[in-house]
C-alpha positions in Angstrom: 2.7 -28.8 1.1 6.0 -27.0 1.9 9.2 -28.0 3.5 8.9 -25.8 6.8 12.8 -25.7 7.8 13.6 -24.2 3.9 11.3 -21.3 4.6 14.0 -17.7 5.0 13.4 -16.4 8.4 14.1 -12.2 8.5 16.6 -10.2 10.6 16.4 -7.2 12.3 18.8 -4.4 13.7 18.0 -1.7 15.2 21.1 0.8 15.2 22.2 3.0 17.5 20.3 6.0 15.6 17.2 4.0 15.7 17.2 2.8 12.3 16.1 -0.5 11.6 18.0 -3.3 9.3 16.2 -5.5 8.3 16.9 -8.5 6.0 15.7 -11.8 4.6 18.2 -14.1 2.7 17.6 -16.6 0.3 21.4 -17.4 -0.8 20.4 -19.4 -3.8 19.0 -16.3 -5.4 20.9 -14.3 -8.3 19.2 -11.4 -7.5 18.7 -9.2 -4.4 16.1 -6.2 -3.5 17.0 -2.9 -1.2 15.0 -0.8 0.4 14.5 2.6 2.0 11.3 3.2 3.7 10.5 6.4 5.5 7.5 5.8 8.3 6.2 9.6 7.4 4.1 10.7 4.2 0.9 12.2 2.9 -1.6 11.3 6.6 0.9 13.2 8.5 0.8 16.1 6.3 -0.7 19.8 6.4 -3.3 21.3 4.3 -1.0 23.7 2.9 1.6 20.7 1.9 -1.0 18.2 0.3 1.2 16.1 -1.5 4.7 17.1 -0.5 5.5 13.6 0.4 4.8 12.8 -3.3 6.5 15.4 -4.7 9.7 15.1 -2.5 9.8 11.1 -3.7 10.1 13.0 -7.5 12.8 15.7 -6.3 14.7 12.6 -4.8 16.2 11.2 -7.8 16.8 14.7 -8.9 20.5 14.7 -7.6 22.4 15.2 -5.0 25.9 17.1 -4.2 27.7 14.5 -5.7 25.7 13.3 -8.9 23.0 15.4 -11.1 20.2 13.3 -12.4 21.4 12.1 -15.4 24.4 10.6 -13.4 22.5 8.9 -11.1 20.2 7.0 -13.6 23.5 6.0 -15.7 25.0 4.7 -12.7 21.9 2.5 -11.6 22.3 1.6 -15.8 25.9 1.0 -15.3 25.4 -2.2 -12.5 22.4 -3.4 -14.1 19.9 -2.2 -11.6 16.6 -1.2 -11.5 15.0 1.3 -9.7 11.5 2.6 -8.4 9.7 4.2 -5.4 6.2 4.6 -4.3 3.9 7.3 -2.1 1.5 5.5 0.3 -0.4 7.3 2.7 1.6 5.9 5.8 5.0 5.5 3.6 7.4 6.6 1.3 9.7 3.8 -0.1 12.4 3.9 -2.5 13.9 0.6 -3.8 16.2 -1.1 -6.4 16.9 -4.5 -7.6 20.0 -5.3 -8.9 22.4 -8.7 -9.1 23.4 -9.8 -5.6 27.2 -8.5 -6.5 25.8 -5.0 -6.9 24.0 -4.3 -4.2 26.8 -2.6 -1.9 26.9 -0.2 -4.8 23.4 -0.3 -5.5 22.3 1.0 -1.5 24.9 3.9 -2.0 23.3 5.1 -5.1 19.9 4.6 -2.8 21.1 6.1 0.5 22.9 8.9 -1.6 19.4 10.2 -2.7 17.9 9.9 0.5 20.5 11.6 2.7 21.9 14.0 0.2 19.5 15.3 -1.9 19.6 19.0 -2.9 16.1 19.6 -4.8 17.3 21.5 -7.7 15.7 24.8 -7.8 14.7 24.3 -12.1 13.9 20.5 -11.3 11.9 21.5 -8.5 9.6 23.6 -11.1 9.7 20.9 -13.5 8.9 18.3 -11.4 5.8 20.3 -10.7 4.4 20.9 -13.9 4.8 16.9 -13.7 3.1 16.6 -10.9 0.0 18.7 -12.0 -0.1 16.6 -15.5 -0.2 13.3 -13.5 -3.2 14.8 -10.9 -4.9 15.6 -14.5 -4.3 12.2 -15.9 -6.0 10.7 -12.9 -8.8 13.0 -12.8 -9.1 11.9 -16.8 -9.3 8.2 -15.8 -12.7 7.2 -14.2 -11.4 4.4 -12.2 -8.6 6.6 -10.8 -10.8 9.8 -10.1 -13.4 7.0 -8.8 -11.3 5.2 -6.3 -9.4 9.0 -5.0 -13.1 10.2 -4.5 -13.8 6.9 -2.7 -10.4 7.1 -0.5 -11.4 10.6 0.5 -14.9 10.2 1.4 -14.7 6.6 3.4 -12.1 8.6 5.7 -13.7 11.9 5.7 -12.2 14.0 8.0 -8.8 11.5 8.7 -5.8 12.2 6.9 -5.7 8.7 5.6 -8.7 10.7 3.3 -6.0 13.1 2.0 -5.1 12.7 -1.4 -1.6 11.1 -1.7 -1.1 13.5 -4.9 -2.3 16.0 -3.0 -4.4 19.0 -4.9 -3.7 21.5 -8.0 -3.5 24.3 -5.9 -1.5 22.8 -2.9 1.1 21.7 -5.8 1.7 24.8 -7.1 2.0 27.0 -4.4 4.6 24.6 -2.5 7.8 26.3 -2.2 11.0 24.8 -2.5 11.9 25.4 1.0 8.9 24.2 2.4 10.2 21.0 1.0 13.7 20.8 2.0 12.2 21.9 5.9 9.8 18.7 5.6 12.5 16.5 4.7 15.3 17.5 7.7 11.8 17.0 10.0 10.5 14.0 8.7 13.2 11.5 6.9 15.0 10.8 10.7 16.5 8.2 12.0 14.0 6.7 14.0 11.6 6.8 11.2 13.8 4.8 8.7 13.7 1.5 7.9 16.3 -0.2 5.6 15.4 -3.5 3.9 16.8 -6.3 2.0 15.4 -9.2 0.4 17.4 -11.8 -2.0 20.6 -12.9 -1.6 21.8 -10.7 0.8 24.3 -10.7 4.0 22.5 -9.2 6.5 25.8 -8.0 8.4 27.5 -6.3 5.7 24.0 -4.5 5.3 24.3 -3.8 9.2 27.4 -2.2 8.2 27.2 -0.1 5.3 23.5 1.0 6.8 26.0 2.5 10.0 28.1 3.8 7.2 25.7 5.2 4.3 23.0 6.5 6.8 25.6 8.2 9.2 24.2 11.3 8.2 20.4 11.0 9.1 18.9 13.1 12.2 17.9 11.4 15.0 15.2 13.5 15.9 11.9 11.7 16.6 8.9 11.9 14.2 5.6 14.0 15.2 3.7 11.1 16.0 -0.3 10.8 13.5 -3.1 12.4 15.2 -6.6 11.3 14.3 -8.8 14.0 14.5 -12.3 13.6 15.4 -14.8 12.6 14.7 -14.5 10.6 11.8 -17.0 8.3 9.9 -16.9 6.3 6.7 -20.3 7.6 5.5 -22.1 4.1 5.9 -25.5 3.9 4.3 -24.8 6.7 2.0 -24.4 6.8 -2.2 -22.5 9.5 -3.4 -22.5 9.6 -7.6 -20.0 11.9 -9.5 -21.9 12.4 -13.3 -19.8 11.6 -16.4 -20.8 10.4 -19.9 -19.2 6.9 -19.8 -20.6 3.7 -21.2 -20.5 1.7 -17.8 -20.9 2.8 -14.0 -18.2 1.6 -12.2 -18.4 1.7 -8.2 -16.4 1.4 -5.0 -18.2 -0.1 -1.9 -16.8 -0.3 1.6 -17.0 -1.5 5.1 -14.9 -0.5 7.9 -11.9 -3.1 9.4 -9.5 -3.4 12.4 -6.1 -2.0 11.6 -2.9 -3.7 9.9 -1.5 -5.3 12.5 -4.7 -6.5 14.0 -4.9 -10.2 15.8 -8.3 -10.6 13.3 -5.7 -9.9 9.7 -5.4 -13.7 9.1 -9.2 -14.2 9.6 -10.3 -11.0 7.2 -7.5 -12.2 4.3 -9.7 -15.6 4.3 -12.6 -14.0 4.1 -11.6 -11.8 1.5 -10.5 -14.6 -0.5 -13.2 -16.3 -0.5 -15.5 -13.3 -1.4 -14.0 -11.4 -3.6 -10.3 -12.4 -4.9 -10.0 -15.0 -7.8 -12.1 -16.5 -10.2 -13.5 -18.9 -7.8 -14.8 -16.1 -5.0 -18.4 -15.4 -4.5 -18.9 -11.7 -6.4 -16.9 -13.7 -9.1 -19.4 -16.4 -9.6 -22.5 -14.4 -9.1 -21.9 -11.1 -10.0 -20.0 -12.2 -13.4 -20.5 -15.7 -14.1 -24.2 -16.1 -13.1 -25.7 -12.9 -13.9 -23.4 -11.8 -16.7 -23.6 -8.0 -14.7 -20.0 -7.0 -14.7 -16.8 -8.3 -16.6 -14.6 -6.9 -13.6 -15.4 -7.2 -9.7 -13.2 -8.3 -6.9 -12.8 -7.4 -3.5 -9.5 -6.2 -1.8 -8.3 -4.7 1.8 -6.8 -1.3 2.6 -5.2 -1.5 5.9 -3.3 1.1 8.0 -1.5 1.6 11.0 -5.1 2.4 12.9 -8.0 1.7 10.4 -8.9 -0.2 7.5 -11.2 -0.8 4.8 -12.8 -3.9 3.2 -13.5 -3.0 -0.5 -15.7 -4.6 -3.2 -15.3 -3.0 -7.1 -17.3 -3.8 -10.2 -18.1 -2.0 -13.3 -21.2 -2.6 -14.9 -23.9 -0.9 -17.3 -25.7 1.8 -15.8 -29.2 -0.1 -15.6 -27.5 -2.6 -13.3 -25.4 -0.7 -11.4 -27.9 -0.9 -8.4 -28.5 -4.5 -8.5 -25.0 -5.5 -8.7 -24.3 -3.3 -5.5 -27.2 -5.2 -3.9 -25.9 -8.5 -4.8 -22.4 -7.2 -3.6 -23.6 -6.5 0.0 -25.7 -10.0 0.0 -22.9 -11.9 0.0 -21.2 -9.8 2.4 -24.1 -10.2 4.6 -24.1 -14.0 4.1 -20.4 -14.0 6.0 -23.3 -13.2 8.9 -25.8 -16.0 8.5 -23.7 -19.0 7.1 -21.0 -21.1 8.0 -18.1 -21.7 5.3 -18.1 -25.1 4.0 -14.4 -26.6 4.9 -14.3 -27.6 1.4 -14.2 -23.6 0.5 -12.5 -23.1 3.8 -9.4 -25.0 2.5 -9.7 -24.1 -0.8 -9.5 -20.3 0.5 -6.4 -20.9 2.6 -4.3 -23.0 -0.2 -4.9 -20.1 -2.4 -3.5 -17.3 0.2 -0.7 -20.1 1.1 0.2 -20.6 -2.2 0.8 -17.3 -3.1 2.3 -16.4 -0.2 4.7 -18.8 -0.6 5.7 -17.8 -4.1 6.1 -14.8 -3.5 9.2 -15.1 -2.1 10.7 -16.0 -5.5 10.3 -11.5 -5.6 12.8 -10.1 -4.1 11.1 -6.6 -4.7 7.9 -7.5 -3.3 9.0 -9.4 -0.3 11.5 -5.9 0.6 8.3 -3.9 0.9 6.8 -6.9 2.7 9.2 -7.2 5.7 9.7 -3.5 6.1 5.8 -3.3 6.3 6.0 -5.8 8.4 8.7 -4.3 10.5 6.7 -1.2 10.8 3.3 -2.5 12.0 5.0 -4.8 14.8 8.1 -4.8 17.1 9.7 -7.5 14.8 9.1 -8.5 11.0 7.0 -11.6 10.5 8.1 -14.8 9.8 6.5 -15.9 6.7 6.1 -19.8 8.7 4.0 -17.7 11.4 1.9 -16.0 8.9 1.6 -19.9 7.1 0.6 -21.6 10.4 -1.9 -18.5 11.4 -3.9 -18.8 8.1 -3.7 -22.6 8.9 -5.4 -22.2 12.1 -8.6 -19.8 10.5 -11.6 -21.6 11.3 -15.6 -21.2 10.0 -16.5 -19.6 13.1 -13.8 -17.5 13.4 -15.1 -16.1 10.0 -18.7 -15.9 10.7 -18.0 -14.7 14.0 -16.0 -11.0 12.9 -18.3 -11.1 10.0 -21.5 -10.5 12.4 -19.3 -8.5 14.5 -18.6 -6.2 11.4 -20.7 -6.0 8.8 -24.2 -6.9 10.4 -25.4 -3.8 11.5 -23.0 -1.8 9.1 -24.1 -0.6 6.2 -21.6 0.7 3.4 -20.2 3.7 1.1 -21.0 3.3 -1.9 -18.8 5.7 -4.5 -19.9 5.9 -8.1 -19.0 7.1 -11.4 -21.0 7.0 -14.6 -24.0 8.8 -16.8 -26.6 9.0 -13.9 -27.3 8.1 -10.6 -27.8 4.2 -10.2 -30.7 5.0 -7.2 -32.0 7.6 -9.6 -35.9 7.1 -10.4 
């Protein structure tokens, strides 16, 4: 299937600041990916900061005492890179791809915004009126509103349930130095993880990472509290009205964390229920019923929690009846075995994907600094190959009873009327 001793194996540093390099080189690449990744953002926040970790991954390309704005963009322009970041609710990351040649030049653009960045006063309001306009663009979006509301409710009272945007009112009354304050306390040392992908040398990046991130505190991090109790609202349908022409829902069941020894076991599962054209809510939800023209299944999984979840948008009269057939089949995980014909179907698909994947650079520098994160050492890709490998039918059926068959859902849904509505 794949030549075994051709598969990249990652690197890791750890620095004498406590931040961690690391690096997976493919040499034959033209292209490499960096990567910053800060292990603090929006489930570590306060009530009065909703959203600050958001808004300070805006203010960060906003300059620096060296370079305004404009300069930094033309230089990424200049060496033909590209550049991006992302808010999670565990992570911020900020990342850039550029030609192999480039990317000393590249990580100093990238380490300039993240240790130097001053948060313009005028850009700091403008980047706030942004802000505001993107949390009413969501709200105007069903499917976005629909899966925030979902989010929130599944971890009601967690800060996973917080709002990664954070709220109108928290945005606008932020203060500039409120935001400086939560960077100096949260983008340390310790909480930084530098990643490469591509080809890369991952001693050069040892070096400039000494060199470029000199400057970072090495304070620890406030370590995630998870206050209690918390419960993801199992059994219960909550409906948010609006004159649409479909209802479109979000159901979900409760999972072991990230980095749990049952992650290999739940991405089979999921496979085979709810991802491709070949999964089971495909098939009988879409092909066989005609009810919906999207559903899928997907996981959200965090440091400490995690969610199975199962969308579909359908007209309103069937709304209820496609969330009943949804739960069926995750309730048939319970009381059948997998066939080893779907078995191996299910585990060529994640295998196969996985495996291609490492032709992106970009996606496989957010993959090993995740990976980094959730364990003491980045995961081989050949480990992840050989666990998926080893994912029986029992295995399946057995966390399937042991999670969903006394657990009932949350359902979250948007549309003209309540699908349970007489």
């Amino acid at each position: 299937m794949y030549h075994q001793n051709n598969l990249p194996r990652p690197r890791m540093t750890t620095l004498s600041s406590g931040i961690r390099v690391v690096t997976q080189s493919v040499p034959a690449m033209q292209s490499a990916s960096i990567g910053i990744r800060v292990n603090s953002s929006t489930r570590d926040e306060p009530s009065d900061l909703a959203g600050a970790s958001h808004f300070i991954e805006h203010l960060l390309f906003k300059g620096t005492t060296r370079q305004t704005a404009d300069q930094i963009m033309e230089k990424f322009d200049a060496i033909g890179a590209k550049v991006n970041a992302y808010t999670s609710q565990e992570e911020v990351f900020y990342f850039a791809t550029s030609l192999a040649s480039a990317v000393p030049d590249t990580y100093a653009l990238l380490a300039d915004m993240f240790t130097d960045s001053i948060l313009p006063p005028e850009e700091v309001e403008k980047e706030r009126g942004v802000i505001l306009q993107e949390i009413a663009m969501n709200y105007d979006n069903p499917g976005r509103h629909l899966y925030h509301q979902f989010h929130r409710g599944f971890w009601n009272g967690h800060p996973l349930g917080s709002p990664v945007l954070g709220t109108s009112d928290s945005i606008s009354s932020i203060h500039r130095d409120r935001l400086l304050a939560h960077i100096r306390s949260r983008y340390s040392a310790s909480a930084t993880i530098v990643s490469a992908a591509g080809n890369i040398d991952h001693d050069q990046l040892v070096k400039l990472s000494e060199q470029l991130l000199c400057t970072l505190p090495t304070t620890t991090t406030a370590a995630s509290t998870i206050p209690e109790p918390w419960s993801h609202g199992g059994g219960s349908w909550n409906h948010h009205q609006r004159p649409m022409e479909q209802t479109q829902f979000y159901l979900g069941y409760p999972i072991p964390a990230a980095g749990s020894t049952h992650r290999h076991t739940l991405a089979v599962l999921n496979q085979i229920l709810g991802s491709g054209m070949a999964s089971r809510l495909f098939r009988e939800v879409r092909e066989r019923r005609s009810l919906a023209y999207s559903v899928y299944s997907s996981m959200a999984s965090y440091s400490d929690s995690g969610c199975l979840v199962i969308f579909a948008g359908t007209k309103p009269v069937n709304a209820r009846e496609a969330s009943e057939i949804c739960q069926r089949e995750v309730k048939r995980f319970c009381s059948e075995t997998v066939t080893e014909e779907v078995l191996c179907s299910a585990k060529q698909q994640i295998q196969s994907k996985r495996l291609m994947s490492l032709d992106d650079c970009e996606l496989q520098v957010r993959r090993i600094a995740g990976s980094a994160s959730i364990f003491a050492e980045p995961e081989p890709i050949e480990d992840s190959l050989r666990e998926i490998a080893e994912v029986t039918a029992s295995d399946i059926q057995q966390l399937a009873v042991e999670l969903f068959e006394t657990t009932e859902p949350r359902i979250q849904s948007i549309g003209p009327q309540h699908p349970c509505a007489s």
